[in-house]
N, C-alpha and C positions, 0 to 999 in steps of 0.2 A: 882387535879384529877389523874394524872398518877402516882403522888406519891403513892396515896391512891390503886390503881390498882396495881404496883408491891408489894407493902404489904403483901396487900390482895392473889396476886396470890403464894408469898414466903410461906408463913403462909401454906394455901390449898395443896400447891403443897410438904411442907415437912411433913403434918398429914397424906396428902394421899401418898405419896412414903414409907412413915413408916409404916403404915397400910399395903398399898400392898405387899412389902416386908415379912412383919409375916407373910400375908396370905398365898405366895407364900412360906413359909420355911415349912409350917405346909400341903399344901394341895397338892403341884406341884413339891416341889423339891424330894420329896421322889418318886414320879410318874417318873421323868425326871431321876435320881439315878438308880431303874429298867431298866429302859429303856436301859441305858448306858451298864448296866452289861449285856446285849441279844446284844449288839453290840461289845463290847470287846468278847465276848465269842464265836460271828460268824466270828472274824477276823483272820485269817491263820498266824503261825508265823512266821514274816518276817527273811528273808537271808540278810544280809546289808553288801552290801562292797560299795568304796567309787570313787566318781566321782570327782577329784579336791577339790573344798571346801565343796562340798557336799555328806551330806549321803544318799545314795537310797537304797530302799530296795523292793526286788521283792520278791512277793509271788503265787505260778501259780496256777493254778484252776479256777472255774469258777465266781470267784466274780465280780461283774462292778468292772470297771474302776474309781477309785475316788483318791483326791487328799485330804488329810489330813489337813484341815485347809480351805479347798475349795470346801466342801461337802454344800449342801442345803437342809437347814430345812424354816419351820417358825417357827417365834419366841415364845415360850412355852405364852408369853402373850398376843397372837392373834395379838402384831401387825406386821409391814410390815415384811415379809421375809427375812432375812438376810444370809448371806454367814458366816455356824459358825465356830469356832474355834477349836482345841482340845480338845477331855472331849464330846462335846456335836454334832459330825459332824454326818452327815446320808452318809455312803455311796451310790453314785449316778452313774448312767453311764455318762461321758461325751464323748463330740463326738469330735472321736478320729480317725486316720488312720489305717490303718490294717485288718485283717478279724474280723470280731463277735462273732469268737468262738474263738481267740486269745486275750483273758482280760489277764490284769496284774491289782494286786493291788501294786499304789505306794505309799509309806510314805516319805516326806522329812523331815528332822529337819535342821532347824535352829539357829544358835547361838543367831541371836538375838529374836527367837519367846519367846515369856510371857503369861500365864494366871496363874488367881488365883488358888490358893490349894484350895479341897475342905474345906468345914467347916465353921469355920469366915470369912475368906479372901475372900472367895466367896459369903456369904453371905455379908460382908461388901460394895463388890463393886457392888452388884445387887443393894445395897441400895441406895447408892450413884445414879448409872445410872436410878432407879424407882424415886428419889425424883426430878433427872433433870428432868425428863421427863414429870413426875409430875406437876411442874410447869411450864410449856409449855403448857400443856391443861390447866391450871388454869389458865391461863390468857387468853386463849379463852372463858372462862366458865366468869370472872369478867368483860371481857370487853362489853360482853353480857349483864350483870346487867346494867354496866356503861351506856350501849348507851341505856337502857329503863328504868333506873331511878330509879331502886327501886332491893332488891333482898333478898325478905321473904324464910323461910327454905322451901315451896312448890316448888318454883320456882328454889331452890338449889337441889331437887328431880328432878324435869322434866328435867332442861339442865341436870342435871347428867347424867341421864338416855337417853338424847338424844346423848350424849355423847359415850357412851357405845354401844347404835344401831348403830353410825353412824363407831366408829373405832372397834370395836369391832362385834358384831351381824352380821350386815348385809356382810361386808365381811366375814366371819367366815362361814358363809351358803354357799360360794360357794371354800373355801380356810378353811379349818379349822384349829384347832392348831395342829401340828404334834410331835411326838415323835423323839430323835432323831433314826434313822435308817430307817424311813419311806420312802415310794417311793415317788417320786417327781420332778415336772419337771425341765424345764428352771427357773434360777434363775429370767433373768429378765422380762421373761413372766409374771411369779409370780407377781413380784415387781409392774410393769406396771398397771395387773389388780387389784390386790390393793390397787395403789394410783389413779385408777379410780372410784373405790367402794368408797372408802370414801371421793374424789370430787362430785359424782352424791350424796351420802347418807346426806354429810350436805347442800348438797343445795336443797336437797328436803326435810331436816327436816326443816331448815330455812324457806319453803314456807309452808308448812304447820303450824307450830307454829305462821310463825310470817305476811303472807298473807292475808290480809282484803277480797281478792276476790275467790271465789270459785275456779274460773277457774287455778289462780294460785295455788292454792293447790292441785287442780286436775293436774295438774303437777307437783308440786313437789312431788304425787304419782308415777308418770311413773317414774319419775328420780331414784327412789329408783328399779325400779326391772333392770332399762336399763343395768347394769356392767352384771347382771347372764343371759340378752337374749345377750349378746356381747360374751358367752363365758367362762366358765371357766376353764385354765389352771393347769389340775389336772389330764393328766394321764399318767401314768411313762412312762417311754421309757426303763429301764431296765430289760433284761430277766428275770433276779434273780430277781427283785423287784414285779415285773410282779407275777411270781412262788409263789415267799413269801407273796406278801401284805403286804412287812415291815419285822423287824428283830423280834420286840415286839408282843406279841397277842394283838389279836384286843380287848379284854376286858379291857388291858390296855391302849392303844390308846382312849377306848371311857372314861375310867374313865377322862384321861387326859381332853378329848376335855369339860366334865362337870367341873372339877376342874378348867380347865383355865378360862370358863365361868362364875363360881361362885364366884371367886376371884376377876376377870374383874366387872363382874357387882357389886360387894361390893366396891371396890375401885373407883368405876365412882361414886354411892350414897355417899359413904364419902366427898369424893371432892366438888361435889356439893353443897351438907350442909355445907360444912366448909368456901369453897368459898362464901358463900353467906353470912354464918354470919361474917365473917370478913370483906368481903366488906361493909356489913349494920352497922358494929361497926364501921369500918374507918371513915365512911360518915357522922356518929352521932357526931365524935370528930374534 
């Protein structure tokens, strides 16, 4: 049986990392690309002289305070918020000493910093990093089948799609997908009520789907709204960000926040179906 389960989940999790991956070249990264150029194009050009082994470089004026590789986005595919990299950082205010009308923007470089070039190499290792991850929820989604016996292409529709509300949808309503340059707060506030939203969302999809009793369902109702009466950690602290509403216009932010969504919820239906007829093929053999 476990054999038959990592299979199954390998299988699902590299049709649907490959899938998601195209979706994302074709609907998101062109949207994330814009983005990018309204964020290079608001950055002041930096003065660099040098601190020992390292390069700093000030720029004065009134930009937040942010730190180049330590800037805070969420992730372009709804999930948990991460702290990004080069290429794709939002400038943020962090809290700093000094007055509030005294910002500095800093850049450091690093000798040993790395990321990919655009183009293949960046598409290459989204691919890589969607097909892991991939198969992580695909073995949530098989073992689901595993422990009720059975997993017809319906049932590969529904967990999909529960799948999608639980990591994707329901957090996304109170955190949605951001662009990079957008405002945005504490990373791990963010972080925290995210991995709350999708602990209360699958234990309340699980009692509804899978709860014989009313009552429990009727709780696993509440469960689902409890992370957005808890709170949600979404309003900037940056003057500038505050000013702007973000570096990108808001018409491209909402295209994003559709685009991350229609690619999310295509790639949670693929999985599912794929998850299910390989585990019901496994099962047969």
């Amino acid at each position: 049986m476990l054999r038959r389960i990592l299979l199954a989940s390998i299988v699902a999790g590299a049709v649907g990392g490959i899938a998601l991956t195209a979706l994302q070249s074709g609907a998101v990264v062109p949207l994330l690309l814009s983005a990018e150029s309204y964020e290079s194009a608001a950055d002041p050009a930096p003065v660099a002289h040098r601190h020992g082994e390292l390069t700093h470089s000030h720029a004065s004026g009134a930009a937040p305070h942010g730190h180049d590789g330590h800037a805070l986005v969420v992730a372009g595919d709804g999930s948990a918020p991460t702290s990004s990299r080069a290429g794709g950082s939002a400038p943020t205010a962090a809290p700093g000493s000094g007055s509030e009308a005294h910002r500095h923007d800093h850049s450091h470089e690093h000798g040993s910093s790395w990321a990919p070039q655009d183009g293949i190499e960046r598409t290459f290792w989204t691919g890589v990093s969607n097909v892991a991850t991939a198969i992580g929820f695909a073995l949530l989604l098989v073992a689901v089948f595993a422990w009720r016996g059975s997993a017809t292409w319906r049932q590969g529709l529904l967990w999909g799609a529960a799948g999608f509300f639980v990591f994707f949808l329901n957090p996304a309503i109170g955190l949605r997908p951001e662009l990079p340059g957008a405002a945005a707060t504490d990373l791990l506030d963010r972080q925290v009520w995210w991995l709350l939203t999708v602990a209360c969302s699958a234990a309340g999809v699980g009692l509804l789907l899978l709860a014989p009793r009313a009552a429990a369902k009727a709780g696993g109702a509440v469960l689902l709204v409890v992370p957005h009466l808890a709170g949600v950690f979404h309003s900037p602290r940056s003057p500038v960000s505050e000013a702007l509403g973000g570096l990108a216009p808001e018409s491209l932010a909402q295209s994003f926040v559709v685009a991350a969504a229609a690619t999310n919820a295509a790639f949670w239906l693929v999985l599912g179906l794929v998850a299910a007829a390989a585990f019901s093929r496994l099962s047969r053999s």
